[in-house]
SEZA-566041 format. One record per residue: residue number from 1; x, y, z of N, C-alpha, C in turn. Coordinates in steps of 0.2 Angstrom, whole numbers, plus 5000, padded with zeros to 4 digits. Last residue first. Layout:
BAPA  n  n.X  n.Y  n.Z  ca.X  ca.Y  ca.Z  c.X  c.Y  c.Z
BAPA  NUM  X  Y  Z  X  Y  Z  X  Y  Z
...
% end
This chain:
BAPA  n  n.X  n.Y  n.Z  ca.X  ca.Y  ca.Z  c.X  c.Y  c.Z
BAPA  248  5524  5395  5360  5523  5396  5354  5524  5402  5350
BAPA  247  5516  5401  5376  5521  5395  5372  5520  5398  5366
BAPA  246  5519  5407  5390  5513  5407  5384  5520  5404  5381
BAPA  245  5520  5401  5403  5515  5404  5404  5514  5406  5395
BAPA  244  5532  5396  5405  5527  5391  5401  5522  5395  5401
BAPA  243  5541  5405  5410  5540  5398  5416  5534  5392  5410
BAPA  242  5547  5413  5402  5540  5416  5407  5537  5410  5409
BAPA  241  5555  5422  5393  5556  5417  5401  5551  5418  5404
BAPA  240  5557  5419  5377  5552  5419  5381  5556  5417  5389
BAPA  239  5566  5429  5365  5567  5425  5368  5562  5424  5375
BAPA  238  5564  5434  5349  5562  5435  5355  5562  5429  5360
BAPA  237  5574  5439  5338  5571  5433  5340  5571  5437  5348
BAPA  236  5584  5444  5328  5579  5445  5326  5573  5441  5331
BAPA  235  5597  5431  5329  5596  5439  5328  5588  5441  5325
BAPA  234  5611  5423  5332  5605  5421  5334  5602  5430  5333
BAPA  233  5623  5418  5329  5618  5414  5322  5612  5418  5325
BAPA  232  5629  5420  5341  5633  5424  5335  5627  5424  5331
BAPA  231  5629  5413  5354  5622  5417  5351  5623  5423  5344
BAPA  230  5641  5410  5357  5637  5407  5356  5630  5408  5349
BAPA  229  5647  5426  5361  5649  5422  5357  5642  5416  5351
BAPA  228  5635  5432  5373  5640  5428  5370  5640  5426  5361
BAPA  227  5620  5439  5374  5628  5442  5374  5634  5438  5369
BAPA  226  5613  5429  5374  5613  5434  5369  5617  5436  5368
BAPA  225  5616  5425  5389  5617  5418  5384  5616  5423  5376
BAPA  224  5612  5436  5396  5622  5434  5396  5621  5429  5392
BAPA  223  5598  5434  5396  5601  5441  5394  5608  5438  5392
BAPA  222  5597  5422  5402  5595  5423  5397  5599  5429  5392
BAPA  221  5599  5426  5415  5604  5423  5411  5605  5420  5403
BAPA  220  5591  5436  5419  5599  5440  5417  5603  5433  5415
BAPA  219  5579  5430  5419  5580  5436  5416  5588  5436  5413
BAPA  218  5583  5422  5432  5581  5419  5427  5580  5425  5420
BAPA  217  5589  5435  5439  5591  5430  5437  5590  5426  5431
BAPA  216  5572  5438  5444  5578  5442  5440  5584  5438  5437
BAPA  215  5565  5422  5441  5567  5428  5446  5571  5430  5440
BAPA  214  5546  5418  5442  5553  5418  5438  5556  5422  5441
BAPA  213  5534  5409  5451  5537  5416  5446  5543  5415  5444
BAPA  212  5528  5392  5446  5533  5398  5450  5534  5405  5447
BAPA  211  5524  5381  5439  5523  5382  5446  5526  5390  5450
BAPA  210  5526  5380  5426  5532  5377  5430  5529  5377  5438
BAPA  209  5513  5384  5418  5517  5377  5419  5522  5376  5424
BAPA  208  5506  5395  5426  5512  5395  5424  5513  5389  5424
BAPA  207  5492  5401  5432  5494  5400  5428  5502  5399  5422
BAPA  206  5496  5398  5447  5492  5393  5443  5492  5394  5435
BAPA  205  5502  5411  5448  5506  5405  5448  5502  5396  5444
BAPA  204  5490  5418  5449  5496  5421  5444  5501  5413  5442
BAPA  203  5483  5416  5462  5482  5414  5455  5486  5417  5447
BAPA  202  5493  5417  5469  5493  5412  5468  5488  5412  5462
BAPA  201  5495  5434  5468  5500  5431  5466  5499  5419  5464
BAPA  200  5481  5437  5470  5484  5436  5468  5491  5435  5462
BAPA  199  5484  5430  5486  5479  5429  5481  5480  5429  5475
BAPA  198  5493  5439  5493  5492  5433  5492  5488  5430  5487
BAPA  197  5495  5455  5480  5490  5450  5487  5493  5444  5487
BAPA  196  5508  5464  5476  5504  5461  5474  5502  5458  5482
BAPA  195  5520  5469  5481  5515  5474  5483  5510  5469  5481
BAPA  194  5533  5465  5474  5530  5463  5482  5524  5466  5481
BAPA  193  5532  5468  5460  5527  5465  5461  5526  5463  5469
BAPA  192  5545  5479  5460  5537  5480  5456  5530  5475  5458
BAPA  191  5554  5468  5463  5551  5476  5469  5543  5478  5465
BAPA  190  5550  5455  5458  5554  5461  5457  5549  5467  5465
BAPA  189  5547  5441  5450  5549  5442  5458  5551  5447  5458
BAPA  188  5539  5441  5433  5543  5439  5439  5545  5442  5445
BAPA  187  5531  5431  5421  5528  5434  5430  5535  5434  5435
BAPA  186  5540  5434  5408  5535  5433  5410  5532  5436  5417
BAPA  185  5549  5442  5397  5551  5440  5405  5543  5439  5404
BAPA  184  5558  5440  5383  5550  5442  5386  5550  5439  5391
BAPA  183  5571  5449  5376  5571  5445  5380  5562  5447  5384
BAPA  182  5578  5451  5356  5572  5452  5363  5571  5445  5368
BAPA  181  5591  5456  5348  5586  5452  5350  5582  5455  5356
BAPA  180  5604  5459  5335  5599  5461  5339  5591  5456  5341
BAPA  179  5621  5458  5331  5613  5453  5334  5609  5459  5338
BAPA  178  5631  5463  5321  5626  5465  5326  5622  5461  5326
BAPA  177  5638  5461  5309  5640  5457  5316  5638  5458  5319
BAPA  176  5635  5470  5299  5640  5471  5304  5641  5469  5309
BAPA  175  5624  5465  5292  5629  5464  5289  5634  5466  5294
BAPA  174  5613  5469  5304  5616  5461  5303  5622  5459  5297
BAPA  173  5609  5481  5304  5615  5478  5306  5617  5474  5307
BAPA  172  5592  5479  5300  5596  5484  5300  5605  5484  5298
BAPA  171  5588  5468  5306  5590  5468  5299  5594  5473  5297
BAPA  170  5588  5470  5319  5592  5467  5318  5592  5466  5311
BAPA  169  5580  5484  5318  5586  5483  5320  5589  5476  5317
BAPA  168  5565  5476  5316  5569  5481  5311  5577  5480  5312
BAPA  167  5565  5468  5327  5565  5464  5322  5567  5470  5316
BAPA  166  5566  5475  5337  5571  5471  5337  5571  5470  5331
BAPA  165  5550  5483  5334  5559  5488  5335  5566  5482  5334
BAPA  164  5543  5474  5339  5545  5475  5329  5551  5479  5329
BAPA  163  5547  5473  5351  5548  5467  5348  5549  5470  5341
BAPA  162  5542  5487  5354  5551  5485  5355  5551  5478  5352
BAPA  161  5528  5485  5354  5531  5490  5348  5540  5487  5350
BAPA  160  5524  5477  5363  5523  5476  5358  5530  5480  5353
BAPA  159  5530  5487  5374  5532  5481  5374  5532  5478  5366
BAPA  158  5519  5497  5372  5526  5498  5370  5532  5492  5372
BAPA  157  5507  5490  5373  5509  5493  5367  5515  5493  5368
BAPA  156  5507  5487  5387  5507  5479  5382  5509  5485  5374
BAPA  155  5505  5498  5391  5512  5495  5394  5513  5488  5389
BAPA  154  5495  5504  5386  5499  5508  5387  5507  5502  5386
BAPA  153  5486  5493  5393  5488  5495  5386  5493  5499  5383
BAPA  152  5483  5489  5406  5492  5489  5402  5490  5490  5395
BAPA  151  5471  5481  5407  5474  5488  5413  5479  5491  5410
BAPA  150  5475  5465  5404  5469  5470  5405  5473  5476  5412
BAPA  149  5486  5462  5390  5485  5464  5397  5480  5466  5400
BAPA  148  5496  5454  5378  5490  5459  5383  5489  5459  5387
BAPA  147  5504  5446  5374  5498  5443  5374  5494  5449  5380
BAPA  146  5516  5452  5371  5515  5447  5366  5507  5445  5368
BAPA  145  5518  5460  5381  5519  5464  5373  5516  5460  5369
BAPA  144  5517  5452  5391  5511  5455  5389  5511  5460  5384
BAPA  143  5530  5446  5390  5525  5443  5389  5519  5446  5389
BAPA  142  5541  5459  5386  5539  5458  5391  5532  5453  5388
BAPA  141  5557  5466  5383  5551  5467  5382  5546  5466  5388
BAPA  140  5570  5473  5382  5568  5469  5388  5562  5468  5387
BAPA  139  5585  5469  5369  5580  5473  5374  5574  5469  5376
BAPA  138  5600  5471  5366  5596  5465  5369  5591  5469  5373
BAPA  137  5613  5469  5356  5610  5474  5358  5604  5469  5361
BAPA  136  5631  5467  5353  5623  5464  5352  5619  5469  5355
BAPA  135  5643  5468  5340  5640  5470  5343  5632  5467  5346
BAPA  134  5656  5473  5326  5653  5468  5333  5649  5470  5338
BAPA  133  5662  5483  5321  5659  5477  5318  5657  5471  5322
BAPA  132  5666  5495  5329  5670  5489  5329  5667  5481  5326
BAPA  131  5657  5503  5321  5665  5503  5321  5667  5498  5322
BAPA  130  5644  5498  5326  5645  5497  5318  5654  5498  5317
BAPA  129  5647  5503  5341  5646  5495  5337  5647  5494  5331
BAPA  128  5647  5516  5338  5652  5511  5343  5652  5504  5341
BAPA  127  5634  5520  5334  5640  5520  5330  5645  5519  5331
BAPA  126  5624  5515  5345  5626  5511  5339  5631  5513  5333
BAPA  125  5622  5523  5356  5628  5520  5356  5628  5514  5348
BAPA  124  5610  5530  5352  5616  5534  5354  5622  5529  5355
BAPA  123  5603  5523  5345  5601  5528  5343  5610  5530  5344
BAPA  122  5598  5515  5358  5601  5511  5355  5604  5517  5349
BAPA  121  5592  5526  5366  5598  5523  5368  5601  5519  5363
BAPA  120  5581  5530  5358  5584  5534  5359  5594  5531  5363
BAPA  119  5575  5517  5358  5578  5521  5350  5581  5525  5353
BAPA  118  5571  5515  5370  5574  5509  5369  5578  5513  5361
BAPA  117  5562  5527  5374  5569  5526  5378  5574  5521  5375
BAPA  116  5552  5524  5367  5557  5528  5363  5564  5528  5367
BAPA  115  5548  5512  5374  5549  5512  5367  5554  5515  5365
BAPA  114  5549  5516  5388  5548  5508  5387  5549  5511  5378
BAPA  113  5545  5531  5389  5551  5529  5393  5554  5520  5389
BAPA  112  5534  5534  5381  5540  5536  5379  5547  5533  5385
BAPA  111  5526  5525  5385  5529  5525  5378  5535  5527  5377
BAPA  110  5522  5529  5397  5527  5525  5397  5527  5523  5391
BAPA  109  5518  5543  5394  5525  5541  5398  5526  5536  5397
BAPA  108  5506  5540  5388  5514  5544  5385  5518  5543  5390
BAPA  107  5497  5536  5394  5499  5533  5390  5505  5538  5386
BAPA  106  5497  5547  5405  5499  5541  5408  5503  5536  5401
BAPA  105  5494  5557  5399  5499  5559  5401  5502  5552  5403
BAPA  104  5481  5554  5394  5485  5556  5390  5493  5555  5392
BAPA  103  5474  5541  5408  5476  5549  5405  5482  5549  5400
BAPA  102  5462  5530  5407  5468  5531  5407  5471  5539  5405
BAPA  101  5447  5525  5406  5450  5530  5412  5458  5532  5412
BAPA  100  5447  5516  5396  5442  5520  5398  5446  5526  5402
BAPA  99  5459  5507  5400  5461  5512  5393  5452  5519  5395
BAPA  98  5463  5504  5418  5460  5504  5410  5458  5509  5406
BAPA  97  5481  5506  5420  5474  5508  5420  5470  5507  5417
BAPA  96  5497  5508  5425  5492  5503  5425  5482  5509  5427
BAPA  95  5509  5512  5421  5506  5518  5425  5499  5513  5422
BAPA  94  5526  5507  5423  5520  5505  5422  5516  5513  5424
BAPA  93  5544  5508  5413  5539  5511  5419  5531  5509  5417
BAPA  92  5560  5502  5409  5555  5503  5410  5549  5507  5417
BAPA  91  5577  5498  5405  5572  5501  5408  5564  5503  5407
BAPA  90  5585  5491  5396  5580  5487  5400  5575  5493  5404
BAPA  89  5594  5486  5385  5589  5492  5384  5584  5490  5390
BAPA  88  5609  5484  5383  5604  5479  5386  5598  5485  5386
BAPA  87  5625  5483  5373  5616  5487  5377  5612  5483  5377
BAPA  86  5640  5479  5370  5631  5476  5373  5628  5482  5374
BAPA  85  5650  5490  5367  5647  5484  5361  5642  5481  5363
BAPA  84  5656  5504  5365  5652  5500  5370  5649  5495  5363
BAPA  83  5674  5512  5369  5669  5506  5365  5662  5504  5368
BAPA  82  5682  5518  5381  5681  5518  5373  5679  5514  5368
BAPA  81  5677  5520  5392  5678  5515  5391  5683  5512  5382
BAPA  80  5675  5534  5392  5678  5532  5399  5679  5523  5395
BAPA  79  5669  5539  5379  5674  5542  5382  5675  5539  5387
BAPA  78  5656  5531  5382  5660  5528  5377  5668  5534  5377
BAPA  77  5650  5536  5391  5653  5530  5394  5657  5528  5388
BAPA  76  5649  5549  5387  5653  5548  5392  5656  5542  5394
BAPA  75  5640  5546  5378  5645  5549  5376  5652  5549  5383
BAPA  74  5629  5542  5386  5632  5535  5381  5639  5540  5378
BAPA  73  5626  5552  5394  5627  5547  5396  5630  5542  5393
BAPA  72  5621  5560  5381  5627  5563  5387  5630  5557  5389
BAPA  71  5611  5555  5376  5616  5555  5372  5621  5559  5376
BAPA  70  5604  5557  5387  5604  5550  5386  5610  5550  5380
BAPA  69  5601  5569  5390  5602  5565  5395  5607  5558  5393
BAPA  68  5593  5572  5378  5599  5574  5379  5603  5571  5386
BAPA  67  5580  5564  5379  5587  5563  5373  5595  5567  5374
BAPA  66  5575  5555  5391  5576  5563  5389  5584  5563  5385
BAPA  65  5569  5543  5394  5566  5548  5391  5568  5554  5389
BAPA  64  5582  5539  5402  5580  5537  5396  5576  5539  5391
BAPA  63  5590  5547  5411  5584  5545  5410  5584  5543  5404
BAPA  62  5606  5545  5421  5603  5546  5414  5595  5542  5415
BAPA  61  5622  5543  5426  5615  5546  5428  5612  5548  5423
BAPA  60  5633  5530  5428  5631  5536  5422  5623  5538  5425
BAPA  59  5644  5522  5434  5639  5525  5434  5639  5530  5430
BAPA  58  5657  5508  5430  5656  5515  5433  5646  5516  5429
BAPA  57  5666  5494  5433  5658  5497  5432  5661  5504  5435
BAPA  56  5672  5477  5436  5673  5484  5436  5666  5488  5431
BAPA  55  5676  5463  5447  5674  5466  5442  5674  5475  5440
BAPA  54  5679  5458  5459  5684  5457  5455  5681  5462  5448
BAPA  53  5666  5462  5467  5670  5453  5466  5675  5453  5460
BAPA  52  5666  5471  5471  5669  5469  5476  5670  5461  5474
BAPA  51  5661  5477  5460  5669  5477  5461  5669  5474  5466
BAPA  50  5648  5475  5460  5653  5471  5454  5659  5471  5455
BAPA  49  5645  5483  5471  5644  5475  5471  5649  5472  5463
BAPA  48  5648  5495  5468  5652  5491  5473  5651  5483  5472
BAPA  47  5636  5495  5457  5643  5497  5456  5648  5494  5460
BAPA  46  5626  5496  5465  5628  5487  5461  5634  5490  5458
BAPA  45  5628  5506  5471  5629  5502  5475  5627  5495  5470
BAPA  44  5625  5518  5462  5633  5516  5465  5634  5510  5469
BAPA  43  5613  5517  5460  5620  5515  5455  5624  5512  5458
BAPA  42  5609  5519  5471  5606  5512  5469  5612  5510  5464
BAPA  41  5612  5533  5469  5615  5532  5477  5612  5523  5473
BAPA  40  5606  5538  5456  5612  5537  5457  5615  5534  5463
BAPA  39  5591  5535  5447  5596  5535  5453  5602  5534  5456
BAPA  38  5593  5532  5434  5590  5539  5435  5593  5540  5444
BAPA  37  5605  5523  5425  5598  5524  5427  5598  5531  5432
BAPA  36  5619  5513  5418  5615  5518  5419  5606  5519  5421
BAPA  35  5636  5508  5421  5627  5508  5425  5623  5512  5422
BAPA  34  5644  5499  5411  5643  5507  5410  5634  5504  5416
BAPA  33  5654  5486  5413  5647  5489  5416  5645  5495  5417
BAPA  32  5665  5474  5406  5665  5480  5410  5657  5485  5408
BAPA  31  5664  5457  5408  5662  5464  5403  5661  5469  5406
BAPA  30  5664  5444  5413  5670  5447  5411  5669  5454  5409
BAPA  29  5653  5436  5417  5656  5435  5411  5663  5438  5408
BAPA  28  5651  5447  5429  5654  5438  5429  5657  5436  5424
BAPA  27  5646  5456  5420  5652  5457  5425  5657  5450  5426
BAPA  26  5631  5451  5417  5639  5452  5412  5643  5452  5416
BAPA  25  5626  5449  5430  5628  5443  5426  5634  5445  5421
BAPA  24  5626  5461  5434  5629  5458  5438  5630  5451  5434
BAPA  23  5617  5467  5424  5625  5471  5426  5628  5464  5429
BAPA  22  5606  5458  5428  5609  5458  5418  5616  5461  5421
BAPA  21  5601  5463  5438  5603  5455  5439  5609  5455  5433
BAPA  20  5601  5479  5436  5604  5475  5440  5606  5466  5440
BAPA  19  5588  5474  5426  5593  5477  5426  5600  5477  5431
BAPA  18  5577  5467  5436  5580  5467  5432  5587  5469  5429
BAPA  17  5582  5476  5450  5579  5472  5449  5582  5468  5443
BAPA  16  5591  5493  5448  5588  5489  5453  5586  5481  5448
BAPA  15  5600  5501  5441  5601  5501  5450  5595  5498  5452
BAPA  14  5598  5499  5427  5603  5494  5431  5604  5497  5437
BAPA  13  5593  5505  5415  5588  5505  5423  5594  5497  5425
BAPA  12  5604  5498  5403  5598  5504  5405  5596  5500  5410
BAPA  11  5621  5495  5402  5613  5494  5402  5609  5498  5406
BAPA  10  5633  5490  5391  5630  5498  5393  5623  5493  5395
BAPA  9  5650  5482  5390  5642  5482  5388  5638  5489  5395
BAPA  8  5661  5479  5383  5660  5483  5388  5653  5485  5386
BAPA  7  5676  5466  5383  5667  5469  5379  5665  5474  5384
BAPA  6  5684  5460  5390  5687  5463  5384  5680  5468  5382
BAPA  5  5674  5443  5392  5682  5448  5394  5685  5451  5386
BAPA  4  5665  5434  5392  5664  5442  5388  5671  5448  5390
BAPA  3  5668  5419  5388  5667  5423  5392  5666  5430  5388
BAPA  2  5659  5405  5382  5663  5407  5381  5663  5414  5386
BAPA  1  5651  5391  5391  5650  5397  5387  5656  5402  5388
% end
């Protein structure tokens, strides 16, 4: 696989799990690492970790709910770098409930963090890409956008909605060399699921042809295989890592 030296790719919610695995894999690839997410002291430290092995990244503090925030941080990182051509739109938040009992406030947060978060950043660095006629953009959906969730309406909806989001976008910009795709992580190994039972989680696993959850990794190499070169022909396409848990 060709490398990304020279690219300077922007990813949302990069101080932990997901997001972190995606910085640390472009880095490898060569592509310098605008960090952005709400915590700064978790930034700075996948920060160090990219430079500690030759790579380079700086931080940006940004929520992705809050459009001023957000077009601060994409302006700053394209003044510190001069160009961002990846955005990886990976941030998200759950507030798991069934719809019966779910608060207004519950299903608006994670709309607005998981959907508009993904238009308002894409929003803010995509006249850096239409300039340099190159560009991908890769957002994080998730196998329950695709096949629901009992408790996640809220969180199966705004998954859902960033797949049709991909498939606009990537018509949008595909005369300018922009790929735009989606990455649908299935059951994976995150801070977000220690908390689950034993139980559980095995009956999670019997659900998955391969026998296993997926790790962040299995996410982030999926993410660096869109990035490249390679993946020039590839736009408008949801890409599944969910072990076999839904096919087709």
């Amino acid at each position: 696989m060709a490398g990304l030296t020279g690219r300077v790719a922007f990813v949302t919610g990069a101080s932990q799990g997901i997001g972190r695995a995606c910085a640390l894999q472009l880095a490898e690839a060569g592509a310098v690492i605008a960090l952005a997410a709400r915590n700064e002291e978790k930034l700075a430290a996948v920060a160090r970790e990219i430079e500690a092995k030759g790579g380079q990244a700086a931080t940006f503090r940004m929520d992705v709910s809050n459009e001023d925030e957000v077009k601060t941080a994409a302006k700053a990182a394209i003044e510190r770098f001069g160009k961002i051509e990846i955005l990886v739109n990976n941030a998200g938040v759950t507030r798991d409930m069934l719809l019966m009992r779910m608060k207004r406030t519950d299903w608006d947060s994670v709309i607005q963090t998981n959907l508009t978060g993904a238009f308002l950043t894409t929003q803010a660095v995509i006249s850096s890409m239409l300039k340099q006629r190159w560009g991908r953009i890769i957002n994080i959906t998730s196998v329950f956008g695709q096949m629901g969730q009992v408790g996640q309406a809220n969180y199966s909806a705004s998954k859902a909605g960033l797949i049709g989001f991909t498939m606009a976008m990537a018509r949008e910009v595909a005369s300018r060399s922009i790929t735009v795709n989606a990455v649908a992580p299935g059951y994976i190994e995150t801070a977000m699921t220690e908390g689950l039972s034993a139980e559980l989680k095995a009956k999670v696993h019997e659900m998955i042809p391969l026998g296993r959850a997926g790790t962040d990794m299995d996410v982030a190499h999926a993410v660096r295989f869109l990035a490249s070169e390679e993946a020039g022909y590839i736009t408008g396409q949801t890409l599944k890592v969910n072990g076999g848990m839904l096919m087709g």
